[in-house]
C-alpha positions as CSV (number, residue, x, y, z in Angstrom):
1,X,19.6,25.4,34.8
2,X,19.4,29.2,35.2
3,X,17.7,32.3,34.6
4,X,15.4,34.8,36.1
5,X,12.0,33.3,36.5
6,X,8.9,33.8,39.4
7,X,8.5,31.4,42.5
8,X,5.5,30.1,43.1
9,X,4.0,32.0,46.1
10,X,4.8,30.5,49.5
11,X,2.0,30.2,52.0
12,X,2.3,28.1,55.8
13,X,0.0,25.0,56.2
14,X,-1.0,25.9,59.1
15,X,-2.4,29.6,57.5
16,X,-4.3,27.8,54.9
17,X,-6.1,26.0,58.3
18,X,-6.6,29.0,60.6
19,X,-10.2,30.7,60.8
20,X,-10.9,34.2,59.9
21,X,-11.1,36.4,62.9
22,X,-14.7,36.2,63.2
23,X,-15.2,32.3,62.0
24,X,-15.1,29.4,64.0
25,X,-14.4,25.9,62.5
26,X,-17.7,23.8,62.6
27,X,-16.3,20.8,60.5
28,X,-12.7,19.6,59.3
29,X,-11.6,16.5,57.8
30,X,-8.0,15.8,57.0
31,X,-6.7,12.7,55.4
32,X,-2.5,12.3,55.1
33,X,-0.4,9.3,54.2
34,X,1.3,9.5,57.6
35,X,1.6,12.0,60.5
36,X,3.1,12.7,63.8
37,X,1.6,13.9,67.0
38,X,3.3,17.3,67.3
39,X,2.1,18.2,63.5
40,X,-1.4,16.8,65.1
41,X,-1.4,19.4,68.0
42,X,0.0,22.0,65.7
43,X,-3.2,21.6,63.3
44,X,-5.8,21.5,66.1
45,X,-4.2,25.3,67.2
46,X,-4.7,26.6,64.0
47,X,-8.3,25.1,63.2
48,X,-9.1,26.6,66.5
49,X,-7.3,30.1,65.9
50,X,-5.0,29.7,68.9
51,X,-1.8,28.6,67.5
52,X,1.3,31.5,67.6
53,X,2.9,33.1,65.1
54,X,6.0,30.6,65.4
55,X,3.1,28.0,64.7
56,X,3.1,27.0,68.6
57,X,1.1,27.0,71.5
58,X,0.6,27.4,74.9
59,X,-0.8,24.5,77.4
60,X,-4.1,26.5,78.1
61,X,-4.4,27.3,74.1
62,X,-3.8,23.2,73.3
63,X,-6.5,22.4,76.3
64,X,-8.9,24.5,74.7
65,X,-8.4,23.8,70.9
66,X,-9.5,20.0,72.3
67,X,-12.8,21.3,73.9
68,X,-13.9,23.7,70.9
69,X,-12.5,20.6,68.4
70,X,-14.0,17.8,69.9
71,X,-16.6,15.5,67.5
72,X,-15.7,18.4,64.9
73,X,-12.1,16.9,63.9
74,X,-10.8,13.9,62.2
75,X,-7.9,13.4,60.9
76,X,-7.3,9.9,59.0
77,X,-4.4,8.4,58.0
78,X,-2.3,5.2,56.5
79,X,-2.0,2.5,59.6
80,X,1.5,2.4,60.7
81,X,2.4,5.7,59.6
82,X,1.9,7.6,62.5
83,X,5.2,8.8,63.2
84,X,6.9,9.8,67.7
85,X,7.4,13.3,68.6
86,X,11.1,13.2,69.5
87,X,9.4,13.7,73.0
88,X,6.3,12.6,73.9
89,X,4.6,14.7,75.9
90,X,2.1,13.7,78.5
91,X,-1.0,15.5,77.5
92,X,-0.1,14.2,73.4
93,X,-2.5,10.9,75.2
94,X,-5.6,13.2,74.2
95,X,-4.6,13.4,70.2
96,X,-6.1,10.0,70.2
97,X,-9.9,11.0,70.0
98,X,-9.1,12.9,66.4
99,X,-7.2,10.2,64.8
100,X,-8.5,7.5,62.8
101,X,-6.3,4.2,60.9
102,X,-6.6,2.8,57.4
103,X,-6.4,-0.7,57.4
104,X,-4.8,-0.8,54.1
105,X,-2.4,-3.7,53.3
106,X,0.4,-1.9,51.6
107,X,1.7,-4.6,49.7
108,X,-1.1,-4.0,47.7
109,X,-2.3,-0.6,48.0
110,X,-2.0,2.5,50.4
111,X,-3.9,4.9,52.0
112,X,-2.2,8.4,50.0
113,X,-4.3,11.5,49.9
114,X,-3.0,14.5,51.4
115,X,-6.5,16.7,51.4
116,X,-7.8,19.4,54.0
117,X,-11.8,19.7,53.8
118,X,-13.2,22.4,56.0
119,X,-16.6,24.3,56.9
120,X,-16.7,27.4,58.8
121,X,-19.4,29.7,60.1
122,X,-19.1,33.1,61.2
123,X,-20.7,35.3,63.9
124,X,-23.3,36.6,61.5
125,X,-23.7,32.9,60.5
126,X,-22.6,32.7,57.2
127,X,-21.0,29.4,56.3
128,X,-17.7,29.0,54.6
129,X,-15.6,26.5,52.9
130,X,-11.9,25.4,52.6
131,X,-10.1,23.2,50.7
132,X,-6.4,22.4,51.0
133,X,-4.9,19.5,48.1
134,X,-1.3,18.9,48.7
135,X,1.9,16.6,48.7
136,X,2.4,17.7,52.3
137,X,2.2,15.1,55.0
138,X,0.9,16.1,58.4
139,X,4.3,15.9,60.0
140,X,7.4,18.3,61.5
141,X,9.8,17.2,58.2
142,X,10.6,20.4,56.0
143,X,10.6,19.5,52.2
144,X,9.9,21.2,49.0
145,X,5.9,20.2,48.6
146,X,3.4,21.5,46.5
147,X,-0.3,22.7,47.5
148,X,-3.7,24.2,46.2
149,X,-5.9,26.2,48.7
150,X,-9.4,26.8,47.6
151,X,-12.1,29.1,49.5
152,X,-15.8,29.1,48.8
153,X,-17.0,32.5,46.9
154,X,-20.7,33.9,46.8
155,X,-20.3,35.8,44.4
156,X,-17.7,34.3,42.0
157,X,-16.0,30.2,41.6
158,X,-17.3,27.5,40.0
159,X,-18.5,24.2,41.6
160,X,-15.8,21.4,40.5
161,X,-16.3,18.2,39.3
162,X,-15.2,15.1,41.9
163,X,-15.4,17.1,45.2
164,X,-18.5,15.6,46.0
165,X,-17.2,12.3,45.8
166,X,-14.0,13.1,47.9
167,X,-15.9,15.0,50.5
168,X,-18.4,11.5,51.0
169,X,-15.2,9.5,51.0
170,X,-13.5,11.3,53.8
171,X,-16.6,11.4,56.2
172,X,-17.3,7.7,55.6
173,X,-13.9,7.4,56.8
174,X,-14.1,9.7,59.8
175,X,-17.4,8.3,60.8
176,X,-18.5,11.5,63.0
177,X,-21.7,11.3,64.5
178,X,-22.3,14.3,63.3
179,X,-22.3,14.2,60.3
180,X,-23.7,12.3,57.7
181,X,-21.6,11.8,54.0
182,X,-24.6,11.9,51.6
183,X,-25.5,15.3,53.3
184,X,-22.0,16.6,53.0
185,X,-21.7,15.4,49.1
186,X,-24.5,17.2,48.5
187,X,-23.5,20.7,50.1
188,X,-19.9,20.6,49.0
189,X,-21.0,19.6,45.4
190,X,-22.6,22.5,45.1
191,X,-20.2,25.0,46.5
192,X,-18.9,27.7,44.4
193,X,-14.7,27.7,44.8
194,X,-12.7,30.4,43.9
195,X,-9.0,29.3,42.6
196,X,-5.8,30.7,42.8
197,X,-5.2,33.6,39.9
198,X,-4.0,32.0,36.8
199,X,-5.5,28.8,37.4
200,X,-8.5,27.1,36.6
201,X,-10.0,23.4,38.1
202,X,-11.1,21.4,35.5
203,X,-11.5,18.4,38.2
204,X,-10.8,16.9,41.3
205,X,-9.4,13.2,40.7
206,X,-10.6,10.7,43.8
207,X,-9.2,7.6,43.8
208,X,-10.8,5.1,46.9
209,X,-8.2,2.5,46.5
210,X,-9.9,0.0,44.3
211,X,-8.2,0.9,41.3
212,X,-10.2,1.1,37.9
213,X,-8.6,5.2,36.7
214,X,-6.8,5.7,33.4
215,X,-3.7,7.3,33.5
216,X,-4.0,11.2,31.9
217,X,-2.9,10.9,28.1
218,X,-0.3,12.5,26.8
219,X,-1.6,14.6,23.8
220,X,0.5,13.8,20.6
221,X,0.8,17.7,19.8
222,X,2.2,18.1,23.0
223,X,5.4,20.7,23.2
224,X,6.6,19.6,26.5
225,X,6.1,17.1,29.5
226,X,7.3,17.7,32.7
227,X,7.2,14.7,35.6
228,X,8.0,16.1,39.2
229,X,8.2,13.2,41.9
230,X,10.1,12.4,44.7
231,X,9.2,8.3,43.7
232,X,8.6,6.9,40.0
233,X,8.5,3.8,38.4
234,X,9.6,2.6,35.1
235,X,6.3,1.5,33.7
236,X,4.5,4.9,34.3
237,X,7.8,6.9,33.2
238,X,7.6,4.9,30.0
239,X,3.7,5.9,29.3
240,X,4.8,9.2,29.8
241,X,7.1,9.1,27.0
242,X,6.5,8.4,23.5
243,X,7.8,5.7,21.8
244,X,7.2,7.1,18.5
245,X,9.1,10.5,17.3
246,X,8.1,13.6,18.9
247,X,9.1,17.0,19.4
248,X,7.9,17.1,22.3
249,X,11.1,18.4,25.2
250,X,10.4,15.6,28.3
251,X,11.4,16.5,31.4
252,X,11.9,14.4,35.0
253,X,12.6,15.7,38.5
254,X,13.0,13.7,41.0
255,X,16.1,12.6,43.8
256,X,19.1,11.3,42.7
257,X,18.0,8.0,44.9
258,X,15.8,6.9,42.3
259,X,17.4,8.0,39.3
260,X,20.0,5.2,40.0
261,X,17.7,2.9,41.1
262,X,15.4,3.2,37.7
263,X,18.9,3.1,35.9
264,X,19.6,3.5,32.2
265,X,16.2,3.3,30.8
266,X,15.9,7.3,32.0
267,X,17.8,7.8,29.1
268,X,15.1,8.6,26.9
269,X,14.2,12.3,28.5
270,X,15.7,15.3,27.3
271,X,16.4,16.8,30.6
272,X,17.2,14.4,33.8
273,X,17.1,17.1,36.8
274,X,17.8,15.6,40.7
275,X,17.6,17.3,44.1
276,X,17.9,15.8,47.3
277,X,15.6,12.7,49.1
278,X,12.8,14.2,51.2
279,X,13.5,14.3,54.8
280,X,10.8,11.6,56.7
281,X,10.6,11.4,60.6
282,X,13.0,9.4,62.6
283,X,12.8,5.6,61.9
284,X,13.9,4.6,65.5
285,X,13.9,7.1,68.0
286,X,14.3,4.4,70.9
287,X,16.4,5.1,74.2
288,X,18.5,2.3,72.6
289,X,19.9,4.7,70.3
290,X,21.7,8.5,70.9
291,X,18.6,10.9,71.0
292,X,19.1,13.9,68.3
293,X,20.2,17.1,69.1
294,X,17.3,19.3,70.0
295,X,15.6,21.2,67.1
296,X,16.0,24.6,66.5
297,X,13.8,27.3,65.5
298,X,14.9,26.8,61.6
299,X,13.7,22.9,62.2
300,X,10.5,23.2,62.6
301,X,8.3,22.5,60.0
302,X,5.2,24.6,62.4
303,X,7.1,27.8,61.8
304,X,4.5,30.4,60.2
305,X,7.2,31.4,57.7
306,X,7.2,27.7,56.7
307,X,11.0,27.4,55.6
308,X,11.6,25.8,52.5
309,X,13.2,22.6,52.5
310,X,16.1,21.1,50.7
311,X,14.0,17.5,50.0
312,X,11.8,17.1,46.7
313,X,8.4,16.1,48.2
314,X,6.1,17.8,45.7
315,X,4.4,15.5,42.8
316,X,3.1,16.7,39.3
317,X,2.7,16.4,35.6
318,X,2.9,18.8,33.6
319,X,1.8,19.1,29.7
320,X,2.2,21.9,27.8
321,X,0.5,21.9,23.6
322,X,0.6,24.8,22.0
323,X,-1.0,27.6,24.5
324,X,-3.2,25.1,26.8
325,X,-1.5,24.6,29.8
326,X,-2.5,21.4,32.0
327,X,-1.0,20.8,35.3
328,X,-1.7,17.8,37.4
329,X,-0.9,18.5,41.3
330,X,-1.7,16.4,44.5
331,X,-0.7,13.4,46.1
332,X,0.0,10.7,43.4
333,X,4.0,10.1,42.9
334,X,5.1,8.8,39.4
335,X,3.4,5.2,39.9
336,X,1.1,3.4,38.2
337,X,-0.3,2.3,41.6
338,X,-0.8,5.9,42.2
339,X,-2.6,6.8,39.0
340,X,-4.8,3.4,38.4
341,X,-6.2,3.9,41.0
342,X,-4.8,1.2,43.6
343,X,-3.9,3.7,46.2
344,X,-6.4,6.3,47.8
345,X,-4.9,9.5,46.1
346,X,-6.2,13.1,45.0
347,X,-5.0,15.0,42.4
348,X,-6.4,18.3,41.2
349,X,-6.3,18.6,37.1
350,X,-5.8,22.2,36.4
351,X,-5.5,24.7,33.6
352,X,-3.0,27.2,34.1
353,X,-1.4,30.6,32.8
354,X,1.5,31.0,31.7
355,X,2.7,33.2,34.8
356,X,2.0,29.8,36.8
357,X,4.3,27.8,34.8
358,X,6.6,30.2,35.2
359,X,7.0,28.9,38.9
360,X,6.9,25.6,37.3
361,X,10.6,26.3,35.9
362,X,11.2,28.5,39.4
363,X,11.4,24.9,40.5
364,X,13.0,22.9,37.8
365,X,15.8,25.9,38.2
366,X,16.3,24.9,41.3
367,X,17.3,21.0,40.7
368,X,21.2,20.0,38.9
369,X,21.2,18.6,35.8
370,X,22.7,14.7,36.4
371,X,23.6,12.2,33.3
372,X,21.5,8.9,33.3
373,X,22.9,5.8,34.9
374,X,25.2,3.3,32.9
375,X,24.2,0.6,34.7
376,X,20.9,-1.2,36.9
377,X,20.8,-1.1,40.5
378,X,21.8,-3.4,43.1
379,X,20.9,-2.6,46.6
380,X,23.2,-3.1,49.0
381,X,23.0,-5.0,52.5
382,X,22.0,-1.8,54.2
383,X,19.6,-0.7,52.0
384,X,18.0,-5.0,52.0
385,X,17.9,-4.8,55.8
386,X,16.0,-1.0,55.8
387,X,13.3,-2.9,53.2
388,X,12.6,-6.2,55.4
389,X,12.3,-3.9,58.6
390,X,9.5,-1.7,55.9
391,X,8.4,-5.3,54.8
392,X,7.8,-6.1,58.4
393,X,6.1,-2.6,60.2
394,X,3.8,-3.3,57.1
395,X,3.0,-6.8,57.4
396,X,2.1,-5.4,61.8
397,X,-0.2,-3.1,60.4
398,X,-1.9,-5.1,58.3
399,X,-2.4,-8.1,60.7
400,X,-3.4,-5.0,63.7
401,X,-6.7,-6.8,65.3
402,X,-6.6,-5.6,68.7
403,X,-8.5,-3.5,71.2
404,X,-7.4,-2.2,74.4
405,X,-9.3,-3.0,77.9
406,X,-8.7,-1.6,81.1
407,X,-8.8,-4.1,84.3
408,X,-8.5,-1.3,87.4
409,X,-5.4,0.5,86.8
410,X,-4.0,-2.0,84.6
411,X,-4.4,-1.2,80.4
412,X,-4.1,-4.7,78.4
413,X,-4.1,-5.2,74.5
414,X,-6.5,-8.3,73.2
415,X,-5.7,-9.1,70.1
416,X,-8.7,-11.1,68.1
417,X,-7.1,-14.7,67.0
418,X,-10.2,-15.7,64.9
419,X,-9.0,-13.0,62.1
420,X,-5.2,-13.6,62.7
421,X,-4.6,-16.6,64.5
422,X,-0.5,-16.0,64.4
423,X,-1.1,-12.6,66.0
424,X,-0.1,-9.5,64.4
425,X,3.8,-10.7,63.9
426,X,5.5,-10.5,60.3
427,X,6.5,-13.3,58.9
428,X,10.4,-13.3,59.1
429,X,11.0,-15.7,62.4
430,X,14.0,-13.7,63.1
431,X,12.0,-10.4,63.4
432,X,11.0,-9.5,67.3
433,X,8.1,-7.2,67.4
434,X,7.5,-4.9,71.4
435,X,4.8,-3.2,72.3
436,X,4.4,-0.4,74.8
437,X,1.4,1.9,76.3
438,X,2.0,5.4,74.8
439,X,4.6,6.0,77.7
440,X,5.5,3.0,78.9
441,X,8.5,0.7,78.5
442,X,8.4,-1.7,75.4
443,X,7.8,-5.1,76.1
444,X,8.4,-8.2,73.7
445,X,5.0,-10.0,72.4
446,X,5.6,-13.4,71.9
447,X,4.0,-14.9,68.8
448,X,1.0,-16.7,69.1
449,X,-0.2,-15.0,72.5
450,X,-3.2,-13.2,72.3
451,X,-2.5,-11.0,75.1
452,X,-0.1,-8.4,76.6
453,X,-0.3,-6.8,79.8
454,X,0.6,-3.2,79.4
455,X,1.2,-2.5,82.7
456,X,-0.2,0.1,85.5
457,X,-1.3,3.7,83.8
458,X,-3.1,6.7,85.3
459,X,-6.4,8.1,83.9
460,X,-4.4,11.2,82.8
461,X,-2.0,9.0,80.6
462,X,-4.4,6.5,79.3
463,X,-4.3,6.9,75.3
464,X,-5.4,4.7,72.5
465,X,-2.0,5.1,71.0
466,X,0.5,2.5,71.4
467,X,3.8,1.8,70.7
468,X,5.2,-0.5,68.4
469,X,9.0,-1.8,66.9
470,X,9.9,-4.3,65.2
471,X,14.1,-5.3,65.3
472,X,16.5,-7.5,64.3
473,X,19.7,-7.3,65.6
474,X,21.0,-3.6,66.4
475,X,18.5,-2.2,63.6
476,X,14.9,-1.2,64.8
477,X,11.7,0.6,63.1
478,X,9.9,2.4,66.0
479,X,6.3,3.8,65.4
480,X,2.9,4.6,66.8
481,X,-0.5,3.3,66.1
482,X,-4.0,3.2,67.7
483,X,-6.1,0.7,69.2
484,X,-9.6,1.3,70.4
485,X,-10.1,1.2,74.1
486,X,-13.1,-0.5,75.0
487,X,-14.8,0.9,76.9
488,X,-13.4,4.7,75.1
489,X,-11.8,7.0,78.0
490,X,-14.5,9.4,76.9
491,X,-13.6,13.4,78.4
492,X,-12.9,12.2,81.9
493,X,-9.7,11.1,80.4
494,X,-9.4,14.4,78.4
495,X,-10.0,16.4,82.2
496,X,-7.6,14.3,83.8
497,X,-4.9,14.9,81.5
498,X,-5.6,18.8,81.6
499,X,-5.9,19.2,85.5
500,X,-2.2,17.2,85.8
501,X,-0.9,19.2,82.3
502,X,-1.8,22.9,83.9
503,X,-2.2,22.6,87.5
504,X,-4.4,24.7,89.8
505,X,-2.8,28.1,88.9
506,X,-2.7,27.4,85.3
507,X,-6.4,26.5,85.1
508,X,-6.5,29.9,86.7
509,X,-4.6,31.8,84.1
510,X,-6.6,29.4,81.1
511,X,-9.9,31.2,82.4
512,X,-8.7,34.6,83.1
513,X,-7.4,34.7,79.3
514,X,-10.9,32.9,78.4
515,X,-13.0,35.7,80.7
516,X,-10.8,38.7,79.0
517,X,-10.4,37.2,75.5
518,X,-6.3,37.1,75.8
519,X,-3.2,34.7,76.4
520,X,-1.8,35.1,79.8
521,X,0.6,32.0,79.4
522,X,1.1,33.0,75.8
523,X,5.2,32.2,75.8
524,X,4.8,28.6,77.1
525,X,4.9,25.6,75.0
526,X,2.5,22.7,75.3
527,X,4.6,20.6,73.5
528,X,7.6,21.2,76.8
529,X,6.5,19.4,79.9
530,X,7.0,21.9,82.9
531,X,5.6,21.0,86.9
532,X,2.8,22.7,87.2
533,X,3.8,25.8,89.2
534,X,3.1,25.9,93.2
535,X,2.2,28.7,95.6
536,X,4.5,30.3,97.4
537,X,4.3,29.7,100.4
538,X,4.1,33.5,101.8
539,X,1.9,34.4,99.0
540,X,-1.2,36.1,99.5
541,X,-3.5,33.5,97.5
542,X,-6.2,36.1,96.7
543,X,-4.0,39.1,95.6
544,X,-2.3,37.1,92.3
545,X,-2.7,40.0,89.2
546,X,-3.2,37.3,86.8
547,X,-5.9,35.0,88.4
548,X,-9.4,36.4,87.5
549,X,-11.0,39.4,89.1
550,X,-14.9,40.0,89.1
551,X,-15.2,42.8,87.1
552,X,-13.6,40.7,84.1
553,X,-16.4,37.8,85.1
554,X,-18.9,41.0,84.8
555,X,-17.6,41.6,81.4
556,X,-17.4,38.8,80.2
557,X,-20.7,37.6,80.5
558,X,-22.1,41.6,79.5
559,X,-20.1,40.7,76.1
560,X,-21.3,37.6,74.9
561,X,-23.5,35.7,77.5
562,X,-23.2,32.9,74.8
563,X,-19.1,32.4,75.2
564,X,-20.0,33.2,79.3
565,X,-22.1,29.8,79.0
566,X,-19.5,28.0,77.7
567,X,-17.0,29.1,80.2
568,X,-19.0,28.2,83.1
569,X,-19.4,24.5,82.0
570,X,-15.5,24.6,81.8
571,X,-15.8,25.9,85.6
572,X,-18.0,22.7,86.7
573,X,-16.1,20.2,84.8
574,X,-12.4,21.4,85.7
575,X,-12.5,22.6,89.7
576,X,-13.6,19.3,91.6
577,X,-11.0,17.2,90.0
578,X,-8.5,20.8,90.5
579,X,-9.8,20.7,94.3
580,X,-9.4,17.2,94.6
581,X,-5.4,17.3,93.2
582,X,-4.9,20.6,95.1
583,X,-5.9,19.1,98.4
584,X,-4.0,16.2,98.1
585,X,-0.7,18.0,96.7
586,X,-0.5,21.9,97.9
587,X,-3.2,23.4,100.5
588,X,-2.2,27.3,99.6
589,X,-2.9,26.3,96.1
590,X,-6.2,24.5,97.5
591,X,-6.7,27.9,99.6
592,X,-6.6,29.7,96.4
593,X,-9.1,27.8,94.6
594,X,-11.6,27.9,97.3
595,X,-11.5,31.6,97.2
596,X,-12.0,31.4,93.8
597,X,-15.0,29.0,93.6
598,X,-16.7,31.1,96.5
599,X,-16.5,34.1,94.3
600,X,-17.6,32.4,91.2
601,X,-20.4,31.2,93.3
602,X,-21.4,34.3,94.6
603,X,-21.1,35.9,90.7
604,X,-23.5,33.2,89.8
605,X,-26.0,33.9,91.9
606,X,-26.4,37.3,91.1
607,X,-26.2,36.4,87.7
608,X,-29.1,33.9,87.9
609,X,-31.0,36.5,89.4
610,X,-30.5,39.4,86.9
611,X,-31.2,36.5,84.5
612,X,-34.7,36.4,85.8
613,X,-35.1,40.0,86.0
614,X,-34.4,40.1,81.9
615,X,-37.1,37.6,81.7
616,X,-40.3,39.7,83.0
């Protein structure tokens, strides 16, 4: 196809997330089909405004997007979709407090919204809202995906039918303490949301998994259908498409994958358009295998430019009759168990402009025009191996009973016979299934054994992620998935892990930038594992220029004795455990830290007494 038509406009993830400059994020709930712990951390920077313009952050920035986020975040996805970085870092252990699993079994249903529900307040205290409905899954792949970003407006919106019901959902299924779904229902049902120019929300379409939604009908005065979806199936394509006569121009775009596997039935559209498969993450990134070639800077999906990819992710229908324009957008694919209901899905229904469905054709332009198969499909061996593997990570996930209890130093996974008394294995004999602690070596779980010793893991590496394969032969499916400790590390876990991730000196430079309100380690990575720096050893440990200086303490507290609060209880959670390492590991590092706690001593003292001086 060609001509000269308008892109939709292009806007980062990750921007949609981020805070205003005076707003903090009070409440987020995010719910994905699958995810990956980078994309995790990546999210967690923006919702706490700390994230760089490349989408990145530094150690000090990830440590404290945790403590502002913590009990505020939840992010919930399919179980068994949670995808490895391509490596792991250490301090990734933490991501495991904001995470939470759906047990769906997907032979039957899945677990499919991709939804971003916010609530922010500012310093004046006014409260705002954000929400974010999408194809997009919460992970580093790149593909062509589709979104709606919709802010709360005083003065002009329109509450939306269905949001109340989505919002309850979600924060049944985050289970905060905080926060209670009737309460929420109620306060986003009443918000006023201000769309996108050219469009207008008719409804938000919630589906909880249970099934029992009709399909949208196709009007018979329709002029033209358009199906966008990177999945389909016959029956729904079929529905979609008159039997009768019609004048009506139908339209499919999806990858050239499943046109041959739906075959010659997708005859019966006008226009059969292809582009390539979406790109998911790696299947099996296992030392068994070669380890891929670092990413660059264009493979990032966390870049704040957001590169388009090549990959047809994106999902909607389309119907245009006469001049009313209805457009269909979310998570659903081209599936009846995506539009009856069976999967958890949201879709936003929509009334838009003709200028909007002008990027409509922006992205039909895009696609080659392909001829409908001759013949049916017949997968090959390849492709029958890559669906039992599929057949068995989903049959593990479904059959995941297990909890994870800590005997000294030791972490071991339990796994409760009385609801599966074969264990979590899938059924095909042949199939081994490992497990692994989050950074420990795989181990082989024998069926019918309750119990696998995970081996020896320090408090700063305890997580409630483990790992999981399943093989046969040379071909493997690696992925992660969480188990609840019992008892929960809790943020003695969460202080370990930052006292070993930034070290003495980079606590140091964490509350200078805190105490001045910038980013002294601003170029580092938290994602790149790096020894925490020592002194040298004919450094003067009082004379650093980055390591704070009293008259930014003074300031800090004169500027908002509030924030000042907040960075002292960071003070008295973070130095014993610092002193404690420092001693133990570097004594000019210890030497610097003492310094440093006798001053900060010494400042709060006089503070305490100026404190009571305000007072009279």
């Amino acid at each position: 196809m060609s001509g000269a038509v308008d892109n939709w406009p292009a806007l980062s993830f990750l921007e949609g997330l981020r805070p205003g400059p005076d707003e903090q994020v009070e409440l987020a709930l995010l719910a994905f089909y699958s995810a990956d712990l980078g994309s995790i951390g990546a999210t967690l920077l923006a919702l706490a405004g700390k994230d760089s313009d490349g989408g990145k952050g530094s150690p000090s920035d990830f440590a404290d997007a945790v403590e502002r986020l913590r009990g505020k975040v939840r992010i919930i996805i399919q179980r068994g979709r949670l995808a490895k970085m391509r490596q792991t870092p250490r301090i990734a252990a933490v991501l495991d407090q904001f995470l939470r699993e759906v047990d769906f079994d997907e032979a039957d249903h899945s677990w499919h919204p991709k939804v971003a529900l916010i609530r922010t307040r500012s310093e004046g205290g006014a409260v705002g809202w954000r929400l974010w409905i999408g194809s997009r899954n919460l992970t580093e792949c790149v593909n062509r995906d589709i979104g709606l970003l919709l802010v709360s407006g005083a003065k002009s919106g329109d509450t939306i039918s269905g949001v109340g019901d989505l919002a309850r959902s979600l924060a049944e299924r985050a289970a905060l303490k905080a926060v209670r779904p009737a309460s929420l229902a109620a306060a986003v049902s009443k918000v006023s949301w201000r769309a996108p120019t050219g469009v207008r929300v008719a409804q938000i379409r919630w589906s909880t998994g249970i099934g029992g939604l009709q399909v949208p009908i196709v009007p018979p005065g329709a002029d033209e259908i358009v199906i966008v979806s990177p999945f389909v199936d016959k029956t729904f394509l079929a529905g979609r498409v008159a039997k009768r006569p019609t004048s009506a121009k139908r339209v499919l775009l999806t990858s050239m994958r499943e046109i041959e596997r739906i075959g010659p039935s997708l005859a019966s559209f006008d226009e059969l358009l292809a582009l390539d498969a979406p790109d998911y993450p790696i299947g099996d990134p296992e030392p068994k295998q070669a380890r891929p070639a670092p990413a660059s800077e264009a493979d990032i999906a966390n870049d704040e430019e957001e590169e388009i990819g090549r990959g047809l992710h994106a999902k909607l229908l389309f119907v245009r009759a006469g001049r009313k324009r209805t457009l269909w957008l979310g998570s659903a694919n081209a599936t009846m168990r995506a539009w009856t209901g069976r999967n958890a899905e949201v879709t936003a229904e929509l009334h838009v402009t003709e200028a909007v469905e002008k990027g409509l054709k922006a992205l039909l332009n895009s696609a080659r025009i392909v001829e409908p198969p001759v013949s049916e499909y017949h997968p090959d061996a390849a492709a029958l191996e890559e669906e039992a593997l599929e057949r068995a990570r989903t049959q593990v996930a479904a059959r995941w009973a297990s909890t994870l209890n800590i005997d000294g130093d030791e972490l071991r996974l339990v796994h409760d016979i009385d609801l599966h008394p074969n264990g979590p294995h899938p059924e095909g004999a042949d199939i081994l299934l490992e497990v692994g602690s989050l950074h420990g070596e795989l181990k082989p779980w024998p069926r019918r054994q309750a119990t696998v010793a995970l081996g020896a893991t320090p408090t700063a590496e305890r997580s409630e992620f483990v790992r999981l394969r399943v093989s046969r032969g040379e071909k493997g499916l690696s992925w992660l998935q969480r188990v609840p400790a019992d008892p929960p590390f809790g943020e003695d876990r969460d202080r370990a892990a930052f006292v070993l991730l930034l070290g003495a000196r980079g606590f140091l430079l964490w509350l200078a930038g805190l105490l001045a309100d910038d980013g002294r380690d601003g170029d580092a990575d938290w994602t790149i594992e790096k020894q925490p720096a020592r002194a040298a050893p004919s450094a003067n440990p009082a004379l650093d220029p980055l390591l704070p200086t009293l008259e930014e303490m003074l300031a800090a507290w004169s500027r908002d004795q509030g924030r000042f609060s907040e960075i002292e209880r960071r003070v008295s959670d973070y130095l014993p455990a610092l002193l404690e390492l420092a001693d133990q590991e570097d004594p000019r590092t210890a030497e610097m830290l003492r310094r440093f706690e006798s001053l900060w001593r010494k400042l709060r003292i006089g503070l305490a007494g100026k404190r009571k001086g305000m007072r009279r």
